[in-house]
Every structure is written in structure tokens, then in C-alpha cells.
ZAKOL-548019 format. One record per residue (C-alpha): chain; x, y, z; residue in one letter. Coordinates in steps of 0.05 Angstrom, whole numbers, plus 5000, padded with zeros to 4 digits. Layout:
+-----+------+------+------+------+
! mol !   xx !   yy !   zz ! type !
+-----+------+------+------+------+
!   A !    X !    Y !    Z !    a !
...
+-----+------+------+------+------+
//
This chain:
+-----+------+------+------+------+
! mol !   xx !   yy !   zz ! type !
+-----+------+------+------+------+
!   A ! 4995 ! 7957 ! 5616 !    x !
!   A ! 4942 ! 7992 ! 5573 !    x !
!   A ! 4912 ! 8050 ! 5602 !    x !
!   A ! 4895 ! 8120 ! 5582 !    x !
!   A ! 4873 ! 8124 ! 5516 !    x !
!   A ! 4890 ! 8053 ! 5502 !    x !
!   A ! 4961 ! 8063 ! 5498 !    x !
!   A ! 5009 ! 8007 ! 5508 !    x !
!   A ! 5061 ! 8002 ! 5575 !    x !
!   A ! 5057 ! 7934 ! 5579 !    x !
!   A ! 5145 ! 7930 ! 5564 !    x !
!   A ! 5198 ! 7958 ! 5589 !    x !
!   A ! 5198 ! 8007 ! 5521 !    x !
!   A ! 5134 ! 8044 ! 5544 !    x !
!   A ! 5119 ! 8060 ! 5481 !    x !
!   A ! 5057 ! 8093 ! 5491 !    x !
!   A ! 5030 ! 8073 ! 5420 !    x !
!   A ! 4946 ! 8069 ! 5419 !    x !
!   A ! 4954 ! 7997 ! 5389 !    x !
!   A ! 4880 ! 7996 ! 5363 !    x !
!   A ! 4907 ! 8047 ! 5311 !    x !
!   A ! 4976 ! 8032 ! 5298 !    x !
!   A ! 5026 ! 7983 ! 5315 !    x !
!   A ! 5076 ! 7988 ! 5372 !    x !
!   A ! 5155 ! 7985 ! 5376 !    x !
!   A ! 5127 ! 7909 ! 5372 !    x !
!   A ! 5101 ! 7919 ! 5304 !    x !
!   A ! 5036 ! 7887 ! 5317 !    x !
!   A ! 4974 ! 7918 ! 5338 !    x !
!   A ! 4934 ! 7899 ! 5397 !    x !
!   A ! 4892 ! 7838 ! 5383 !    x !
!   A ! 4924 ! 7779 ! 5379 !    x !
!   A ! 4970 ! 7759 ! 5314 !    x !
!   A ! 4997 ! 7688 ! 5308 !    x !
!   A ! 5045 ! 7666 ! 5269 !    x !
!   A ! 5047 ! 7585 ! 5291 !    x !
!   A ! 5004 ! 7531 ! 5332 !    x !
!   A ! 5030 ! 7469 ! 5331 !    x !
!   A ! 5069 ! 7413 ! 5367 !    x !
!   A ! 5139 ! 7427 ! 5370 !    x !
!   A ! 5191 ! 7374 ! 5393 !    x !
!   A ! 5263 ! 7409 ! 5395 !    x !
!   A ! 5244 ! 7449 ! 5458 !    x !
!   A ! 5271 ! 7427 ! 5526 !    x !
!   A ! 5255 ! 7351 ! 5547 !    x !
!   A ! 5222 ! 7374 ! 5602 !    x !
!   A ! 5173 ! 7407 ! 5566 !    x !
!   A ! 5163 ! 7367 ! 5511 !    x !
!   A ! 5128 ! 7303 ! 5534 !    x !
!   A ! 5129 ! 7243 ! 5484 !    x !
!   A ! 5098 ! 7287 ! 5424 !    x !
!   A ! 5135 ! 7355 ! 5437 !    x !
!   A ! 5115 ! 7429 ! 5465 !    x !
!   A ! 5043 ! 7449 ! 5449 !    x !
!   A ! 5081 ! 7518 ! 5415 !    x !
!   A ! 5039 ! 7586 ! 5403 !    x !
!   A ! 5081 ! 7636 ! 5357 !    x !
!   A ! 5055 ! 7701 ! 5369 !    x !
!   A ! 5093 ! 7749 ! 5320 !    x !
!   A ! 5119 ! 7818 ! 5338 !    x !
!   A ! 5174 ! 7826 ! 5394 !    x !
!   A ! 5203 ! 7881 ! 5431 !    x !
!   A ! 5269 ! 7873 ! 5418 !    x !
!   A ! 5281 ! 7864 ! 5349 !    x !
!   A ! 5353 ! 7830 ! 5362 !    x !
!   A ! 5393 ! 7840 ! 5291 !    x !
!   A ! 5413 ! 7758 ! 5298 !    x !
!   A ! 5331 ! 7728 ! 5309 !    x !
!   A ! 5328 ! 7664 ! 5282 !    x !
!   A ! 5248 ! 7674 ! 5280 !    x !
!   A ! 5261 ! 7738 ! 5246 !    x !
!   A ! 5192 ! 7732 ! 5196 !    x !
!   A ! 5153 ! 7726 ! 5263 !    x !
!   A ! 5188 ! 7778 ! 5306 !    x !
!   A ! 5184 ! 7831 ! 5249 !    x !
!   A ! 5110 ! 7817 ! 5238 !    x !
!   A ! 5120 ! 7789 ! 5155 !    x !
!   A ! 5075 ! 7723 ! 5179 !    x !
!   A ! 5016 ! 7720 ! 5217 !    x !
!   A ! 4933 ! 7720 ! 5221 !    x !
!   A ! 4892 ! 7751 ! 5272 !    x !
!   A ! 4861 ! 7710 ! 5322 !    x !
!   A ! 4795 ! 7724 ! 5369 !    x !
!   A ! 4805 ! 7709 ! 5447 !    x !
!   A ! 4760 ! 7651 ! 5429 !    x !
!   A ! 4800 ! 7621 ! 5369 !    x !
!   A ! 4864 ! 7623 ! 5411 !    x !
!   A ! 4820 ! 7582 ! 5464 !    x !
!   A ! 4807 ! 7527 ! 5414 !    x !
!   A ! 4881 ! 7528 ! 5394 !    x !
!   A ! 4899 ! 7516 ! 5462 !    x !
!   A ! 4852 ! 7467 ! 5481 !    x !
!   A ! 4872 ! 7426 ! 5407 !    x !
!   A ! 4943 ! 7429 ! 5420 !    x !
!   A ! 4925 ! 7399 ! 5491 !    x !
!   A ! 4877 ! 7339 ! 5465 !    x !
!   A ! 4939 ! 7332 ! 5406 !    x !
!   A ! 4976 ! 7308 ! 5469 !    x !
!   A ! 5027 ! 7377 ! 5473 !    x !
!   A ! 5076 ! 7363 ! 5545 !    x !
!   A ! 5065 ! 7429 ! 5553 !    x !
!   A ! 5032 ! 7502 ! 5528 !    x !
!   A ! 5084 ! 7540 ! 5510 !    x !
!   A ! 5068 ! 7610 ! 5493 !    x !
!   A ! 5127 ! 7639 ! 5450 !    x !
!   A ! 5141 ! 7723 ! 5456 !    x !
!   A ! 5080 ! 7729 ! 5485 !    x !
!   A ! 5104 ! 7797 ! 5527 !    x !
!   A ! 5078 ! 7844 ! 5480 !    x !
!   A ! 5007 ! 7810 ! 5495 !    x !
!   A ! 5009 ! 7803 ! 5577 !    x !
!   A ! 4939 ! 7845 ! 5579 !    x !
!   A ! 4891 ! 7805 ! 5532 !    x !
!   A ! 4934 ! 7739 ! 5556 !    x !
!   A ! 4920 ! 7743 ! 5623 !    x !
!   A ! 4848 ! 7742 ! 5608 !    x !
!   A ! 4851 ! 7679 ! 5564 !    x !
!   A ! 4892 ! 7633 ! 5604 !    x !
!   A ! 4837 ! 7659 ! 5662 !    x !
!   A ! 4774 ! 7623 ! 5622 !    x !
!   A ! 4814 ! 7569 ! 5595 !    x !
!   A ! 4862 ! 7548 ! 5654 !    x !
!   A ! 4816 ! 7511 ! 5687 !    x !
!   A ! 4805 ! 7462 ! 5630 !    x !
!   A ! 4883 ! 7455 ! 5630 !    x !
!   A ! 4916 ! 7385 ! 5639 !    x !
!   A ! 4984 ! 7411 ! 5623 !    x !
!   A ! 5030 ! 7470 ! 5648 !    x !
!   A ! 5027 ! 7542 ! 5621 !    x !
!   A ! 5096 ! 7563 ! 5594 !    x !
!   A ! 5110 ! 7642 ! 5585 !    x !
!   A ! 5174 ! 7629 ! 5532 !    x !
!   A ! 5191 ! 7703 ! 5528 !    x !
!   A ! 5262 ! 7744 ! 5512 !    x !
!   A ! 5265 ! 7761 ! 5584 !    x !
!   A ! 5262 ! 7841 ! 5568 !    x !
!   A ! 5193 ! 7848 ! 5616 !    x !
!   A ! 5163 ! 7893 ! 5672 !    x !
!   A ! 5149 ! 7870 ! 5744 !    x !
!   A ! 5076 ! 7906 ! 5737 !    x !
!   A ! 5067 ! 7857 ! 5678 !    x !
!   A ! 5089 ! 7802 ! 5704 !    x !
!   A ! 5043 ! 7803 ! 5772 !    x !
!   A ! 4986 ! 7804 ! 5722 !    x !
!   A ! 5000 ! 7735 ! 5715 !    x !
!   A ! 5011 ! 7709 ! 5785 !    x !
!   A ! 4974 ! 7640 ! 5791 !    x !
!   A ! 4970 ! 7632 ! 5707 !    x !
!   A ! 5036 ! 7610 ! 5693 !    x !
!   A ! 5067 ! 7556 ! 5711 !    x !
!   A ! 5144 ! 7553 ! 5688 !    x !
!   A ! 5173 ! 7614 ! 5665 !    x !
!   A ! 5228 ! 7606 ! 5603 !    x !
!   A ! 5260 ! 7669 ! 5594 !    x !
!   A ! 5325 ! 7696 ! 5558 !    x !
!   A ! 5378 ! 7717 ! 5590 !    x !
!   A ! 5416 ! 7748 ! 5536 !    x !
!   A ! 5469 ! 7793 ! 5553 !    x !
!   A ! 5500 ! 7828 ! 5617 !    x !
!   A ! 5534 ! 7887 ! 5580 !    x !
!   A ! 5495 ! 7943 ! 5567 !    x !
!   A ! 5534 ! 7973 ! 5512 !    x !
!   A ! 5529 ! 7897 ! 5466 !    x !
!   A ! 5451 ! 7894 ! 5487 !    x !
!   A ! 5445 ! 7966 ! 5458 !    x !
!   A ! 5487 ! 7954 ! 5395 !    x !
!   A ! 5444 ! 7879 ! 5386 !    x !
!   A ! 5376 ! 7887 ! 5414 !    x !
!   A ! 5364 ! 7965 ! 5425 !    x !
!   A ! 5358 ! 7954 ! 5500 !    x !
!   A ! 5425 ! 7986 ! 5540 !    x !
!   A ! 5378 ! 7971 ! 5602 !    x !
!   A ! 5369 ! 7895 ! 5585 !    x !
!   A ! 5407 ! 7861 ! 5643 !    x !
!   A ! 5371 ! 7904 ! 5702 !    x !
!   A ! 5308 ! 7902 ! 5672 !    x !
!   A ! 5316 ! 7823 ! 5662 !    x !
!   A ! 5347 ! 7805 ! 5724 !    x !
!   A ! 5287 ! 7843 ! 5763 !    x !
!   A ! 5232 ! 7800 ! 5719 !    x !
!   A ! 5270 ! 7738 ! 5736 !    x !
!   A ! 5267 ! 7753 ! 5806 !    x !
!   A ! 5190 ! 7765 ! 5800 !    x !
!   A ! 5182 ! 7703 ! 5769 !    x !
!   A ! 5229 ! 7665 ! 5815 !    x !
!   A ! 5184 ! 7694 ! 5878 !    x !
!   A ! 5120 ! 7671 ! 5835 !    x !
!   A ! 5135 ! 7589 ! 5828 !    x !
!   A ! 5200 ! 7587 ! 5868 !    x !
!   A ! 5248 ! 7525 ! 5855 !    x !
!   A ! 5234 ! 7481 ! 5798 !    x !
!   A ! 5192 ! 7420 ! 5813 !    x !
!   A ! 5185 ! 7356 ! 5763 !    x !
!   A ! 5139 ! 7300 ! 5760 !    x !
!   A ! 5157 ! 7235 ! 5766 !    x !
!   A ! 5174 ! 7223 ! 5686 !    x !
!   A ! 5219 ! 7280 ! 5688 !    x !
!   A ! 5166 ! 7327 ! 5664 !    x !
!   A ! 5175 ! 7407 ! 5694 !    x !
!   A ! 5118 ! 7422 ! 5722 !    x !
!   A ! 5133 ! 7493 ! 5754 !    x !
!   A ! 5184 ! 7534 ! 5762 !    x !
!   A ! 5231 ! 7584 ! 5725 !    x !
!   A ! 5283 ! 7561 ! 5667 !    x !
!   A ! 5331 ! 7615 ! 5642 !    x !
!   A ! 5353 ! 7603 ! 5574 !    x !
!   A ! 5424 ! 7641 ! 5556 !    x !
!   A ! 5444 ! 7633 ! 5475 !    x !
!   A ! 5522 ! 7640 ! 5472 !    x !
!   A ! 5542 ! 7693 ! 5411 !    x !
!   A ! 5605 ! 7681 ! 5378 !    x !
!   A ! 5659 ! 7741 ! 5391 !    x !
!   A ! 5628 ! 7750 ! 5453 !    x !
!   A ! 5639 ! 7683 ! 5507 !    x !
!   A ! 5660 ! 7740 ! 5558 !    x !
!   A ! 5600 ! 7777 ! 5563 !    x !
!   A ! 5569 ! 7704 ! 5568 !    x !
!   A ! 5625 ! 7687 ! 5624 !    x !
!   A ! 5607 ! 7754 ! 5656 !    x !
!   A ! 5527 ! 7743 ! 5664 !    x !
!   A ! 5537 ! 7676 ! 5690 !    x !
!   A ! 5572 ! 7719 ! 5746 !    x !
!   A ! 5529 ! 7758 ! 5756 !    x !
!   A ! 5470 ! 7707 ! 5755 !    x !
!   A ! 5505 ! 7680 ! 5813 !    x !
!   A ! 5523 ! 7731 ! 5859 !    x !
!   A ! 5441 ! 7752 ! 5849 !    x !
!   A ! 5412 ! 7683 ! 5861 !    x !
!   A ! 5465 ! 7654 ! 5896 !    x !
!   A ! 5427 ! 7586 ! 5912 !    x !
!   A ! 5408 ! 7581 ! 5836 !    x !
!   A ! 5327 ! 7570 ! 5848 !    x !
!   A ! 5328 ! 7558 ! 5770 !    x !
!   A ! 5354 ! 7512 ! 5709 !    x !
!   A ! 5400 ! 7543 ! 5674 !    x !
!   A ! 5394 ! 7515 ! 5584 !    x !
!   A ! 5460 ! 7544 ! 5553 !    x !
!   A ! 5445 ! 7545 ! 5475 !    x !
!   A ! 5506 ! 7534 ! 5426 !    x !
!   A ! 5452 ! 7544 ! 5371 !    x !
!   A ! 5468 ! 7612 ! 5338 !    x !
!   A ! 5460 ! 7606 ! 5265 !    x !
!   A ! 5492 ! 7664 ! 5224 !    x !
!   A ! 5446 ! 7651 ! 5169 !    x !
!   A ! 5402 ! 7700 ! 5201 !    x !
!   A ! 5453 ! 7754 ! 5210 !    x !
!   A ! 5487 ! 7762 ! 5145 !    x !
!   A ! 5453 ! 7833 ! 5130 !    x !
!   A ! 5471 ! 7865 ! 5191 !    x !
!   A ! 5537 ! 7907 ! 5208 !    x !
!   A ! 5565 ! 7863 ! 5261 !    x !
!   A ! 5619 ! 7826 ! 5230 !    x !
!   A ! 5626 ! 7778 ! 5288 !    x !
!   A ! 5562 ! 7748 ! 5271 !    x !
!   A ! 5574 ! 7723 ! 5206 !    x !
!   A ! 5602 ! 7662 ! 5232 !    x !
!   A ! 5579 ! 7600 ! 5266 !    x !
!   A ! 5599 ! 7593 ! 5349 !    x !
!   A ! 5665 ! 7549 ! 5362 !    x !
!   A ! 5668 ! 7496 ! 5401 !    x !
!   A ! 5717 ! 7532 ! 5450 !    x !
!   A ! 5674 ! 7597 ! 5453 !    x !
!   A ! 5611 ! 7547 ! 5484 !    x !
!   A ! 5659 ! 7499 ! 5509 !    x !
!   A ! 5691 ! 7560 ! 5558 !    x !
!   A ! 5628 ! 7579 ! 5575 !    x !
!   A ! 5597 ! 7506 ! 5592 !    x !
!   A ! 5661 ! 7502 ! 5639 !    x !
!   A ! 5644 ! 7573 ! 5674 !    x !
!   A ! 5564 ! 7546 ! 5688 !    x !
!   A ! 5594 ! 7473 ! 5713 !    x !
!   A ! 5646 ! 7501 ! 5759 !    x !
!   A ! 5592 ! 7558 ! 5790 !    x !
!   A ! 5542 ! 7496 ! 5799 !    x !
!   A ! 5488 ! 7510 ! 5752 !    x !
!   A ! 5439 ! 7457 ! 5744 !    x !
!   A ! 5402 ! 7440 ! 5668 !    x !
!   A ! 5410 ! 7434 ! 5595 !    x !
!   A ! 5471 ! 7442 ! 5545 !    x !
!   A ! 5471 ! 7427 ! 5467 !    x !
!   A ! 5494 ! 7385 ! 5426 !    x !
!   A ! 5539 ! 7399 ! 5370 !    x !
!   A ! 5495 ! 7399 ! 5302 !    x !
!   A ! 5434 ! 7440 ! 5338 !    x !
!   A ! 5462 ! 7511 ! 5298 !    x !
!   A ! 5428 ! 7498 ! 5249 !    x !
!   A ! 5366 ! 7535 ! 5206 !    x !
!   A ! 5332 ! 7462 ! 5196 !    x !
!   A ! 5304 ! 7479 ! 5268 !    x !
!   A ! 5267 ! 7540 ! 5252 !    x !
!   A ! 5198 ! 7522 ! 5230 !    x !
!   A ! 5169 ! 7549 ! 5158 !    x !
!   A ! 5126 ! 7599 ! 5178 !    x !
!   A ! 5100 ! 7613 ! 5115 !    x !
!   A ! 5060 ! 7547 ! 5118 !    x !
!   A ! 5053 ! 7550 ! 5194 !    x !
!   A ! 4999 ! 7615 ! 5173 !    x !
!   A ! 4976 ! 7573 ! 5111 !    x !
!   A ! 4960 ! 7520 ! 5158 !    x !
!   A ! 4922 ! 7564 ! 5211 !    x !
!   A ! 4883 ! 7593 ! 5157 !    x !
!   A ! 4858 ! 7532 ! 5138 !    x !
!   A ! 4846 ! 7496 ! 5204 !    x !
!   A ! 4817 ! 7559 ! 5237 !    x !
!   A ! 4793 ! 7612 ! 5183 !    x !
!   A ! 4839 ! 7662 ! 5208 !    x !
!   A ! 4848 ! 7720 ! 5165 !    x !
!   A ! 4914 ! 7741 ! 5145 !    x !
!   A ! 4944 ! 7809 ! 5167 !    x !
!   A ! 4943 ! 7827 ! 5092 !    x !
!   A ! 4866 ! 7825 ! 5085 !    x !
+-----+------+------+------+------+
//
């Protein structure tokens, strides 16, 4: 949350930073910065609809993994700044542009002023609200948005606390995760459709498998289900890493692409617990997936008259 002096708790980092001033460990400072709005059609099916995810890039992140596919947008290089009242009419348009869903990507960093916007605009919502975060979240934060969100997508990205340190800077991910997945578990409890296969509430855990490392994968699918041991979520294992996006850091494990026995071992470990959702297909690692952000900002400039974070 923000509170004394402005300063920011609203993560798990507690970074204290005054955000009005200077950015966070987010990188972004507290209004809202957007790096995308637009329809987006390689999300789930069940959030997608016939013309894709209504998707809302907001840049910054809070844990700065060394592999991010998005990395322009996590690191803050590409994004405008955006009034409660634009993001409104961004909503809204990605609605009427018939969006399955409002998916609000790494929006963690942003609980506070978000809570507020989806309270004005949610009654002029047709579709569901989707909080498409990393997973790395508070409990506090997260009851902020009881009754404003209506299928929670987070990560679930590691279970060992010495690989989340060494990838993401978080040694406490796992805990911390697993308690905000409970929250959100106890906030829309099992996942409910509609009757064209649409999700219309509930929780979806996403889990990306990183090659070098199908054990640690194998281990938090363990752990997932001695915690939740009737599984009161989907379960979307990704076989998408793409080393592209890795090549400058130290890790030599993730210069490569994932093998088809490192997911395939995996896939076989979520089947035999009884996990219910989404796999991949071979061809989805890929950087052809990741949008061009660089004319995603051009874009909102024009449509909106945002002003850059350079002006």
C-alpha cells in the first residue's frame, strides 16, 4: 500500500520509495505508465473470445526476471503516462472492440490507483476483469481488490528459493506466491465457464517450464498439490521460453531453447497429479509472439495523446 509520506508497500519488496519523486524497485513512478492496449489473441482460449484478450501492458515489474520476454516493458524503455480517465476510455474501447476479456498485464505494482479505476468503470463492464500478474504479491494488496476481479492469472514460477534468487531477486518467491494464490483462490473459488467455454471467474496459475531446470518445475507441481490438494484452479504449463531474451545474462542454461523431454517430463508429472487446463504446442517459443512495443506506444500516442515518458 501507499501510506506515510507516499511511499510505496504495495509488493512484497516494500520498497518504501515516495513514487511521486522517484521510481520504485518497479522502475516506474506512481501514475500510471502503459506500454500496450490492444486486442491480443495468443492468450488462453478462455480468455480470448472470438477477437482475443482486451490486453493492458503496464510497464515496470517487480521482479525483473533476467529471461522476460517483455523485457522493454518490465524495465520501463516503452511507455506513456496515462490519467485514471484515459485508462477508463482504454478499457471501455477495448470492450466495444469486442476484447473476451480485460486483461490487465503486471498490474501489481499499480494495486492502489487500480482498485479505484476498475471501481468507476466496473459497472459499465460486459466482460471479466483479469489481474495477469507474476504472482510475487501481498495478501494486504490483494484484498484491495475483493469483488473487482474476476479470474486471477498468476505465475507460478519457481519453488526453490535459491534459483528464484539467482533469476528473479526474490529467495522468498514460492511462500510469498503460494499465500497470494490462496487469497485469490478464497476470493472467486473454483473456476466457473460459460456456456461457450468462456472463464468467467476463477483463478488460473500459469507455470513457464525453464530449460536446465524441469526439477524445480517437477518439485512445485508437488508442492502445488499437497497445498491445494483438490486443485480449485487451471493449471497452463508454458513450453514457450525463448532464449532470445536471455543471451546477455550469466546463466548459461538459458541460452538454449526448452526440449521436448524437459516439458514433456513435466506435462507427465501435472497429468498423473490430476491437474486440469492448458499445455503448448510445439512452435509457441518463439519471439514472433511478443508484441512490438515500440509501435504499441506509437500507437497510444496517437489514438490517445499520451505523452511519452521522455517528454
Amino acid at each position: 500500500m501507499t501510506g506515510v509520506n507516499n511511499v510505496c508497500n504495495q509488493c512484497p519488496r516494500h520498497c518504501c520509495a515516495n513514487r511521486e519523486s522517484k521510481p520504485g524497485y518497479c522502475r516506474v513512478p506512481s501514475g500510471f505508465a502503459v506500454s500496450r492496449c490492444d486486442l491480443h489473441p495468443y492468450e488462453e482460449p478462455c480468455l480470448c473470445g472470438k477477437y482475443g484478450a482486451g490486453t493492458i501492458f503496464f510497464a515496470g515489474c517487480n521482479l525483473q526476471c533476467v529471461y522476460c520476454q517483455n523485457r522493454s516493458v518490465s524495465h520501463a524503455d516503452e511507455y506513456v503516462f496515462v490519467s485514471d480517465d484515459t485508462l477508463i476510455r482504454m478499457i471501455l474501447d477495448l470492450q466495444e472492440s469486442g476484447a473476451g476479456s480485460l486483461d490487465l498485464v503486471t498490474p501489481t505494482h499499480y494495486t492502489a490507483r487500480l482498485s479505484t479505476v476498475l471501481r468507476k468503470v466496473r459497472p459499465k463492464l460486459k466482460i471479466p476483469v483479469v489481474w495477469n500478474s507474476g504472482g510475487y504479491e501481498t495478501v494486504d494488496s490483494l484484498r484491495r481488490l475483493e469483488g473487482l476481479v474476476d479470474i486471477w492469472m498468476p505465475d507460478m514460477k519457481y519453488f526453490d528459493p535459491a534459483l528464484s534468487a539467482r533469476f528473479s531477486d526474490a529467495p522468498d518467491y514460492f511462500e510469498v506466491a503460494s499465500a497470494a494464490l490462496g487469497e485469490m483462490i478464497r476470493q472467486t473459488g473454483i473456476p466457473v465457464f460459460d456456456d461457450s467455454g468462456n472463464l468467467k471467474k476463477g483463478v488460473l496459475v500459469r507455470h513457464l517450464v525453464l530449460p536446465g531446470h524441469r526439477d524445480d518445475s517437477i518439485r512445485l507441481l508437488g508442492a502445488l498439490d499437497r497445498l491445494f490438494p483438490d486443485h480449485p484452479f487451471l493449471l497452463s504449463l508454458l513450453n514457450q521460453y525463448t532464449p532470445e531474451f536471455a543471451q546477455d545474462s550469466p546463466y548459461p542454461e538459458l541460452h538454449r531453447r526448452l526440449t521436448s523431454f524437459e516439458y514433456g517430463s513435466v506435462l507427465d508429472v501435472a497429468d498423473s497429479l490430476g491437474f486440469e487446463g492448458y499445455r503448448q504446442q510445439n512452435g509457441s517459443a518463439s519471439a514472433a509472439y511478443t508484441p512490438d512495443f515500440t509501435k504499441s506506444v506509437t500507437d497510444l500516442v496517437e489514438r490517445y495523446g499520451c505523452k511519452t515518458r521522455q517528454n
